[in-house]
C-alpha positions in Angstrom: -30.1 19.7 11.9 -27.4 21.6 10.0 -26.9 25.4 9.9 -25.5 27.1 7.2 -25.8 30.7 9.0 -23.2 31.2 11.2 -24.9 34.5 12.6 -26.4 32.9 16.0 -22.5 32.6 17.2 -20.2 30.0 17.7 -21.1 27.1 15.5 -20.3 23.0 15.9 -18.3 22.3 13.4 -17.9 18.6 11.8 -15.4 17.8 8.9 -14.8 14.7 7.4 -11.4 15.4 5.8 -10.8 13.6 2.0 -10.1 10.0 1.5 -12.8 8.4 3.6 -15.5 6.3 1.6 -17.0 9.2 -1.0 -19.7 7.4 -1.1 -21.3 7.5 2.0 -22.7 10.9 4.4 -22.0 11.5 7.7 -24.7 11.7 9.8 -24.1 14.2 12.9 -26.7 13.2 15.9 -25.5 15.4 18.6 -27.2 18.2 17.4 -26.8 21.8 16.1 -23.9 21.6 13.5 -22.0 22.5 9.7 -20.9 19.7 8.4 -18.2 20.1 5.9 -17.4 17.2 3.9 -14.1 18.5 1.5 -13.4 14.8 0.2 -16.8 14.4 -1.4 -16.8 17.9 -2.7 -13.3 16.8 -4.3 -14.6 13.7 -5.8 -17.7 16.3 -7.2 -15.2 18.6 -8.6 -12.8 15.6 -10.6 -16.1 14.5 -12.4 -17.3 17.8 -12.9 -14.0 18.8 -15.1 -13.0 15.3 -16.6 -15.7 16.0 -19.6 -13.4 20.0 -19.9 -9.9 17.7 -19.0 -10.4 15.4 -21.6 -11.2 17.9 -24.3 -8.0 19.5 -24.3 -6.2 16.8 -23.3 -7.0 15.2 -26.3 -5.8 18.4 -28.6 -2.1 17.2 -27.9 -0.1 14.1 -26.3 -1.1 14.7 -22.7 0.9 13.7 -20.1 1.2 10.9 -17.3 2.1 7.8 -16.2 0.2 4.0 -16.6 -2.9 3.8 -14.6 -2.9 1.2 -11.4 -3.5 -2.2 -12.6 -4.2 -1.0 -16.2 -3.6 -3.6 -19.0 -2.4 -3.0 -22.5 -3.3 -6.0 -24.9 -3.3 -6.3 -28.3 -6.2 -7.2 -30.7 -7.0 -8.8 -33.8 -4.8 -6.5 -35.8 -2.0 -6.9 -33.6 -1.8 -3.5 -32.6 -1.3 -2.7 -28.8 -2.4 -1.2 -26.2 -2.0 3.1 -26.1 1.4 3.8 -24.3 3.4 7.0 -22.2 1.5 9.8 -23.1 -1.2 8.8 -25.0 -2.8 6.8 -22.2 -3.9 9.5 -19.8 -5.9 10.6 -22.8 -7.8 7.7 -23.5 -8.5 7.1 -19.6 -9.9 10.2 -19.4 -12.6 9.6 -22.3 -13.3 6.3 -22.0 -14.6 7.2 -18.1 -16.1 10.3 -19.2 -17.9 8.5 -22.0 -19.5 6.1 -19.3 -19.8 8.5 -17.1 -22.1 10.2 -19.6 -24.4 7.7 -20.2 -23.8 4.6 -17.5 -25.6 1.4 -17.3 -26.5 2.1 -14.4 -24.5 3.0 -10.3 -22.1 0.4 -10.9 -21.0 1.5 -14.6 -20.6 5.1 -12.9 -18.4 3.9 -10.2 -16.5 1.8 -12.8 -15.7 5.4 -14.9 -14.9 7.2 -11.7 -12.4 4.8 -10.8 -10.8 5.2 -14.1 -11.3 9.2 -13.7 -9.9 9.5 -10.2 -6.3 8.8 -11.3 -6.6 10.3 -14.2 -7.4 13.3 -13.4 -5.5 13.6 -10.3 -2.1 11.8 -11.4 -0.6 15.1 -13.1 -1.0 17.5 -9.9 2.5 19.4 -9.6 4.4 18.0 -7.1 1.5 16.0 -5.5 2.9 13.8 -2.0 -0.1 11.3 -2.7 -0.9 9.4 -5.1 -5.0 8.7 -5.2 -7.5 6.2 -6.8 -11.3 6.2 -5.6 -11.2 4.5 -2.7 -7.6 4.9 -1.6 -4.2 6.9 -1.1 -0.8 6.3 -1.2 2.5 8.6 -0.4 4.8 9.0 -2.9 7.4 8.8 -0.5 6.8 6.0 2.5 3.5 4.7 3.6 0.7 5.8 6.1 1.8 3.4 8.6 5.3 5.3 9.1 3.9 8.8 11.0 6.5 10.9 9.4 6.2 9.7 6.4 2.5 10.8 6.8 3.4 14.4 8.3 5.4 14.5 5.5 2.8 14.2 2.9 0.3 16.5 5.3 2.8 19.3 4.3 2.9 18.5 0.7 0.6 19.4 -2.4 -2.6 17.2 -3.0 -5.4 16.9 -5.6 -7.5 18.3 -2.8 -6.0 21.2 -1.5 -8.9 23.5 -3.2 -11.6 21.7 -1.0 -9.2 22.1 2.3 -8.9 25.7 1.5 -12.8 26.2 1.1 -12.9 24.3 4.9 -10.9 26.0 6.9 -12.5 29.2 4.8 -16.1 28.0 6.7 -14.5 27.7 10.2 -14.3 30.7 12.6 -12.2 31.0 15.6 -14.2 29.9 18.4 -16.0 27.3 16.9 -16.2 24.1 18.2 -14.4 21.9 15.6 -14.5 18.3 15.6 -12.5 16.2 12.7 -13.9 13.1 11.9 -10.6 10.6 11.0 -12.1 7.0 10.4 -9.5 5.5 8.2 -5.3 5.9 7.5 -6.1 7.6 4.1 -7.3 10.6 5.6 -4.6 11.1 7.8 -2.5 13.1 5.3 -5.5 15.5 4.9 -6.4 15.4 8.7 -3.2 17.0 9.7 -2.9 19.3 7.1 -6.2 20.9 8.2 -5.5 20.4 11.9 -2.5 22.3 11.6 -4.3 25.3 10.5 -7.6 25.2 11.9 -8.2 28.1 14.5 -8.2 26.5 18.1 -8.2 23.3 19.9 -9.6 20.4 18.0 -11.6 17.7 19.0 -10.9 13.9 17.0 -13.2 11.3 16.5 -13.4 8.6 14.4 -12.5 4.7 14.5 -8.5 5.4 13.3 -8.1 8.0 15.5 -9.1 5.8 18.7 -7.2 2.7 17.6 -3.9 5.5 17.2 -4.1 7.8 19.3 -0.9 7.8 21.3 0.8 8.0 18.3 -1.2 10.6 16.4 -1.3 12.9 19.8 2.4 13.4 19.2 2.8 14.5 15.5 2.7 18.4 16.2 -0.6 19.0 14.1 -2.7 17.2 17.1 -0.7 18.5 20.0 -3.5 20.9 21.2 -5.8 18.6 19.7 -7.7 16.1 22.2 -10.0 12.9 21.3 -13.6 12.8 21.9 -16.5 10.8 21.8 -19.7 12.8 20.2 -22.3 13.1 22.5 -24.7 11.0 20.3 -23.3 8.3 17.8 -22.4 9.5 13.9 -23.8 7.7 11.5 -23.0 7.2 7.7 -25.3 7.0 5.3 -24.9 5.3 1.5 -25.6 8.7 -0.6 -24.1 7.3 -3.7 -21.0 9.2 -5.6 -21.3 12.9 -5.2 -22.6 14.9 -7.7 -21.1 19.0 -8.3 -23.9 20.4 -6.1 -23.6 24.0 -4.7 -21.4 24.3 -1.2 -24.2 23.6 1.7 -26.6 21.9 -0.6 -26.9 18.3 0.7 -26.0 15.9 -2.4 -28.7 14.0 -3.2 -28.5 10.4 -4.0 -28.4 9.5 -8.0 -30.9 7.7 -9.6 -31.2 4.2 -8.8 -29.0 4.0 -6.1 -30.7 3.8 -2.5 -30.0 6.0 0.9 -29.4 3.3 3.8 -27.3 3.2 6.5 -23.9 1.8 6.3 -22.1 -0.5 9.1 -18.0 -0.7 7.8 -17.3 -3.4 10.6 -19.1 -6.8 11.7 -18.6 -5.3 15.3 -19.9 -2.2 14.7 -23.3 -1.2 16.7 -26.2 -2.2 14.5 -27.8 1.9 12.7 -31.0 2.3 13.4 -33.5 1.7 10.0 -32.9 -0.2 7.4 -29.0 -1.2 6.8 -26.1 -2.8 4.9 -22.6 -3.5 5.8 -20.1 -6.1 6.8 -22.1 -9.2 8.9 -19.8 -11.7 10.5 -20.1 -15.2 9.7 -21.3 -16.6 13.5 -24.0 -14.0 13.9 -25.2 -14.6 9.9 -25.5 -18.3 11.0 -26.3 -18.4 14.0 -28.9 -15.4 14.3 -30.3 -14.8 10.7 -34.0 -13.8 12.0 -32.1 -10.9 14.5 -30.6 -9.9 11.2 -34.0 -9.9 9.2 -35.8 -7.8 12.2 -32.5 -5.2 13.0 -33.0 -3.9 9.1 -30.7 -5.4 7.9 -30.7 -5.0 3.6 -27.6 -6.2 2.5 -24.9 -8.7 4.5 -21.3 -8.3 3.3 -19.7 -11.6 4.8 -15.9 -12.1 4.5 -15.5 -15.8 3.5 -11.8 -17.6 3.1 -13.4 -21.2 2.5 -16.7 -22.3 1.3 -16.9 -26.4 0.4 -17.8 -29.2 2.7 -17.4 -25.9 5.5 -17.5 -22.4 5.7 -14.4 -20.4 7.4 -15.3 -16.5 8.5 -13.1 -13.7 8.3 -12.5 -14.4 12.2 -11.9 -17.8 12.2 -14.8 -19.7 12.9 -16.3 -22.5 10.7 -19.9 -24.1 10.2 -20.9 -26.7 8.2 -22.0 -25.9 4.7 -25.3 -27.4 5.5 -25.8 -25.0 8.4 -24.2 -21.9 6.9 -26.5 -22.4 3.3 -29.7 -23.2 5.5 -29.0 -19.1 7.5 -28.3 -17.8 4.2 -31.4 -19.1 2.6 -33.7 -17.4 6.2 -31.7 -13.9 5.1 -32.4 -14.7 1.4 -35.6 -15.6 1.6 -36.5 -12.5 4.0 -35.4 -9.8 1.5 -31.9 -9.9 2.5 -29.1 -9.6 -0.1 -26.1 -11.6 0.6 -22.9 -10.9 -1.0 -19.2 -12.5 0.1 -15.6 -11.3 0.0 -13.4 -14.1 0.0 -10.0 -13.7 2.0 -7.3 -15.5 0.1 -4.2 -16.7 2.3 -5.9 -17.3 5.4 -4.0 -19.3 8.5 -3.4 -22.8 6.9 -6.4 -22.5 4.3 -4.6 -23.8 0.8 -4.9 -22.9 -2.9 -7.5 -26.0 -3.5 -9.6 -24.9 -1.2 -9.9 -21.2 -2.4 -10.7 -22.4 -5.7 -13.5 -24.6 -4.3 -14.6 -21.7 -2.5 -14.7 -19.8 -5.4 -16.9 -22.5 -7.4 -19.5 -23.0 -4.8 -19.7 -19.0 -4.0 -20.4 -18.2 -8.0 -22.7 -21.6 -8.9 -26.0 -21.2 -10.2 -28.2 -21.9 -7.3 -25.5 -20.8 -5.1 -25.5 -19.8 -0.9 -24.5 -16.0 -1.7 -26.2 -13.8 -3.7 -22.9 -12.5 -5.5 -19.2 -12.9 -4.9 -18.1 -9.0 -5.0 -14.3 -9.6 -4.3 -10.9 -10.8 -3.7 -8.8 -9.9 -0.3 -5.2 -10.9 0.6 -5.8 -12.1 4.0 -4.1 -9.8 6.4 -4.1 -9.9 10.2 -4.9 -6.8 12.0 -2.4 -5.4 15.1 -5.9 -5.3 17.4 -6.2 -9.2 17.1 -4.3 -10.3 20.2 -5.4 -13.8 20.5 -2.7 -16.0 18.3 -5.2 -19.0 17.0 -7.3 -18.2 13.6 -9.7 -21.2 14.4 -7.9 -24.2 15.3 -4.7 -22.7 13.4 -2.3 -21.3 15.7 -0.5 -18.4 14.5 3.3 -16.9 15.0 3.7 -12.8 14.9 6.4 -11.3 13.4 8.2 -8.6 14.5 6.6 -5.1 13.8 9.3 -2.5 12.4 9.4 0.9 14.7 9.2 2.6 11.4 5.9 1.4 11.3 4.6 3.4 14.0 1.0 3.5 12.8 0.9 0.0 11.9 -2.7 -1.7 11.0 -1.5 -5.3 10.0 1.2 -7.7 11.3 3.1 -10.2 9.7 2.2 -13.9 10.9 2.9 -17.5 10.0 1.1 -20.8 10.3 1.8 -24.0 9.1 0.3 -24.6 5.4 -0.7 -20.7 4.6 0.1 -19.4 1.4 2.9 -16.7 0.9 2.3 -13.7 -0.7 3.5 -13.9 -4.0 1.3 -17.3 -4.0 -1.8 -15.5 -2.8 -0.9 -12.6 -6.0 -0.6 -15.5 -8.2 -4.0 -17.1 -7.2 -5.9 -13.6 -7.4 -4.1 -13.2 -11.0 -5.7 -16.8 -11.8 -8.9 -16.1 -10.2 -9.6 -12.5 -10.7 -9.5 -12.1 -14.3 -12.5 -14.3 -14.8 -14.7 -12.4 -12.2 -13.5 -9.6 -13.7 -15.6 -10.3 -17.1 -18.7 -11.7 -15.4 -19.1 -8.0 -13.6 -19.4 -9.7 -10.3 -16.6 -7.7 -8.5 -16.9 -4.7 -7.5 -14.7 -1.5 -8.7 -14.0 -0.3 -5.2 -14.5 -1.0 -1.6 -16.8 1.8 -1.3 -20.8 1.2 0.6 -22.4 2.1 -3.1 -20.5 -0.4 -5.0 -21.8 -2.9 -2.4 -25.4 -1.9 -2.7 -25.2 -1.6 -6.9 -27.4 -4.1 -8.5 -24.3 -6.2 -10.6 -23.7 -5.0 -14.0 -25.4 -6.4 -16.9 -23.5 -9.4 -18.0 -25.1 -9.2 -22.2 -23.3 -5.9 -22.8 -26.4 -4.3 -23.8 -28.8 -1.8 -21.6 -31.6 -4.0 -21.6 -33.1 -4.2 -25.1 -31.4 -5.8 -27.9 -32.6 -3.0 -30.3 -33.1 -5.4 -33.2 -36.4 -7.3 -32.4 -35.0 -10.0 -31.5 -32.3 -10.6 -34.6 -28.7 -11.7 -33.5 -26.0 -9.1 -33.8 -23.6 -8.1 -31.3 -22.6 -5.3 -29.0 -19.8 -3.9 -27.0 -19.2 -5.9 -24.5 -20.5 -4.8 -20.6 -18.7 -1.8 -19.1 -16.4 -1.5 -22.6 -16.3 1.8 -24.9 -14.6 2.6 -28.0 -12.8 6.3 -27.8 -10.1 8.1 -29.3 -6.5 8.7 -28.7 -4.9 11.8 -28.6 -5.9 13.7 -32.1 -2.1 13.8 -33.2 -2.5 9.8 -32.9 -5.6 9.2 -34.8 -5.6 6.1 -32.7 -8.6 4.4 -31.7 -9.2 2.6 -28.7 -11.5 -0.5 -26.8 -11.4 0.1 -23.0 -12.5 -2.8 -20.4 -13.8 -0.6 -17.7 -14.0 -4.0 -15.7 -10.8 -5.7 -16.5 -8.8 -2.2 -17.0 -8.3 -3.3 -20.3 -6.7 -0.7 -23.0 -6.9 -1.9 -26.1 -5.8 -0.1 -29.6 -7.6 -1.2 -32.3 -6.5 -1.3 -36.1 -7.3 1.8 -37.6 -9.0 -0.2 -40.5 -11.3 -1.4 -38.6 -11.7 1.3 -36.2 -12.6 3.6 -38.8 -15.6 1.3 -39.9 -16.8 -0.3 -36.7 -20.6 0.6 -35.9 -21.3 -0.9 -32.5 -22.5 0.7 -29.1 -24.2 -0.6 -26.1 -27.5 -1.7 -28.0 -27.4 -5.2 -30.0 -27.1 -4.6 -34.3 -26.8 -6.9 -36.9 -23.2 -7.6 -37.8 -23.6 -6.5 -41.6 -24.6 -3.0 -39.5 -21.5 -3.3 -37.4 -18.9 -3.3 -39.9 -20.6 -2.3 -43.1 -18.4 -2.1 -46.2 -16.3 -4.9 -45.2 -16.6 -8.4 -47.3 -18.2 -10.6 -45.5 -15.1 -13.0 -44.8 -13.0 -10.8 -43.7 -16.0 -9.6 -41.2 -17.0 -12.8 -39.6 -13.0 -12.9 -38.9 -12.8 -9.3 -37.4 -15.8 -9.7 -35.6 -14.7 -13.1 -34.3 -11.2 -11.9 -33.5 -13.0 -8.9 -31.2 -15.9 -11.2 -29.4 -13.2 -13.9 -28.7 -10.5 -10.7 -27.4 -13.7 -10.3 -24.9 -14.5 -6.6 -26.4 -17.7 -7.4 -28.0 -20.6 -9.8 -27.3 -23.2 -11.9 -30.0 -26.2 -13.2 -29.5 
């Protein structure tokens, strides 16, 4: 039950401060309460002005720096990708385009990916630096308390929505702030130290840190509590720009279910989705079926003659394909994250895992992404399996540290787990089987459409080509007159040649390729055409 009248006195009050999973609501059981939820109120706001941003961004040069991870390639014409200034433009359309008319939950998460830092990359002197479904300081990292104080005290994209909260608290109300993760922290103590009276702290980060966060002046009067009834997340999809107090509703297409973020997490109530571990996935699939379970995130680092968990253990594949076939054939959707540089697991072997996981005919339903293996500071017992495993040293700058270093004999290093992810990724980047962000929805999205097309070829049948999935053609910045291709999947920026820009006729739906690039001879078509379907920007059938 939620109250938006504050009339009756004294209210429970329950924020979930920005940069926790936008895609998921918190479900208060305890009773009575206003929940304020700023971050998803933020993430409604940058998609709400991207469409206004991008207008008049395009009017001039614009301003900021490359996007994370963004590629700039050339194409058949040999021009290259947009550069400096020009870039932020073209980031902004191309996600507002998709935005505008998606292929469906996991197109819009693509374009708010690309929107995020976009539209957030230019705030004056921001401390953070944000995509969708992470932060990072400008100056030091979130495992370094200061450096996280630090930020708390600097601007961010967000300040407006932290405003607005601590606008909707009254003194005397009982405020509880909901940290589950290190990328709120920044936000956390910037509203703890302005919220009216003690505060109360929940959440899974705050109880793993505690006797460090106590300290940092914010949460000196601050105490950590338990609720009296468990919260809950639900998957609500990515927020839309609804009125404060109105509850965001869910988008089309994408379904409300609850969402469990660790395998040892207490199974929600209802039907669910979230992370499984590989022992209870094998050995207890039917307790899976009958706890509601929907969809079974399993984090895999081999998958060949045996399957290796997150945790350690190992079954073999004959064992671990005959539990995912119960959960399959029960409903169940099963996707896997595979964990590259695990204790002792080498190259070969990730490869082979990454063959069996995407096969035709294959255990999993999906593989959804690609995670350097990391070994968190709450795993005290030094064998991964039968690997034993050295810890390194900790640095006390790293007061709030979630990983440590380790060693074990045959594990790769971390520029060889970057180069295997470089080899790997790229291709699962194209097929639309990863997902854009570690956030529930992406999880629960149906995979894009690998044909490029929404369904219907448009042409009765006749061959022809398309863009190519989760690609758009937009303009530069007008004092350009550049055109561009954008690979929403691969971040992918590619200029095109003006000439051919200025005649290409191809969108989502299939056309003939004398329709595509009319008023072209048709040699030099068939080359253009092949030059963009073999540059991965358009598709033929």
């Amino acid at each position: 039950m939620t109250r938006d009248s504050r009339d009756a006195g004294p209210d429970v009050v329950v924020i979930v401060p920005p940069l926790g999973d936008v895609t998921l609501s918190a479900e208060w059981t305890a009773g009575p309460h206003r929940l304020l939820d700023p971050g998803r109120r933020f993430i409604a706001r940058v998609l709400a002005t991207a469409p206004a941003l991008a207008a008049s961004e395009g009017a001039h040069d614009g301003s900021g720096r490359s996007a994370p991870g963004a590629q700039h390639d050339a194409d058949a014409g040999g021009a290259s990708g947009a550069d400096g200034d020009g870039e932020r433009v073209v980031r902004l359309r191309a996600g507002v385009a998709v935005l505008a008319d998606p292929a469906g939950p996991m197109a819009r998460l693509r374009a708010a990916g690309l929107l995020v830092p976009a539209v957030t990359e230019t705030h004056p002197g921001s401390a953070v630096d944000l995509v969708l479904d992470d932060l990072e300081l400008r100056d030091g990292t979130t495992e370094d308390s200061a450096a996280a104080s630090r930020a708390s005290a600097g601007p961010a994209p967000y300040d407006p929505e932290l405003e607005e909260a601590l606008a909707a608290v009254s003194p005397g109300d009982e405020v509880w702030l909901v940290l589950e993760r290190d990328q709120q922290l920044p936000a956390a103590l910037a509203l703890a130290a302005r919220l009216p009276g003690p505060v109360r702290v929940t959440g899974r980060y705050a109880h793993r840190h505690w006797p460090v966060l106590a300290r940092l002046s914010p949460l000196h009067a601050a105490s950590l509590a338990t609720p009296p009834s468990p919260l809950r997340w639900r998957v609500t999809g990515l927020p839309g720009a609804a009125p404060r107090g109105e509850t965001d509703a869910a988008p089309q297409g994408e379904t409300e279910v609850y969402w469990r973020e660790r395998a040892a997490d207490p199974v929600p109530p209802g039907p669910w989705a979230g992370r499984v571990s590989l022992r209870q996935a094998v050995e207890a699939p039917g307790e899976l079926v009958a706890a509601g379970c929907v969809t079974a995130v399993l984090g895999l680092c081999a998958a060949d003659h045996e399957f290796a968990g997150r945790g350690g253990s190992a079954w073999p594949a004959e064992k671990a394909r005959a539990a995912f076939d119960v959960l399959r054939a029960s409903g169940v959707t099963v996707l896997a994250e595979l964990w590259l540089g695990a204790p002792g697991v080498p190259a070969a072997r990730t490869r082979a895992a990454v063959e069996t996981l995407t096969a035709p005919g294959g255990p999993v339903d999906r593989l959804v992404g690609l995670r350097p293996f990391d070994w968190p500071t709450h795993w005290d017992d030094p064998r991964w399996g039968e690997t034993h495993v050295r810890w390194g040293r900790t640095g006390a700058e790293r007061d709030l540290a979630r990983h440590r270093e380790f060693l074990a004999e045959g594990t790769l290093s971390r520029a060889e787990v970057q180069e295997l992810v470089s080899e790997i990724g790229p291709g699962l980047a194209r097929a639309g089987t990863l997902i854009p962000a570690r956030v529930a929805a992406a999880y629960l999205a149906p995979g894009s459409l690998n044909d490029g097309t929404d369904g219907t070829d448009g042409t009765d049948g006749e061959n022809g080509v398309a863009l190519a999935a989760d690609t758009v053609v937009v303009a530069g910045p007008a004092a350009s007159g550049q055109w561009y291709a954008v690979d929403l999947r691969a971040g992918r920026i590619v200029r095109l040649d003006p000439r051919v820009a200025s005649r290409l006729r191809v969108g989502r739906r299939v056309v003939p390729e004398a329709e595509a690039l009319p008023g072209v001879a048709p040699a030099v078509r068939a080359r253009v055409l092949d030059a963009l379907v073999g540059g991965g920007l358009l598709i033929r059938r």
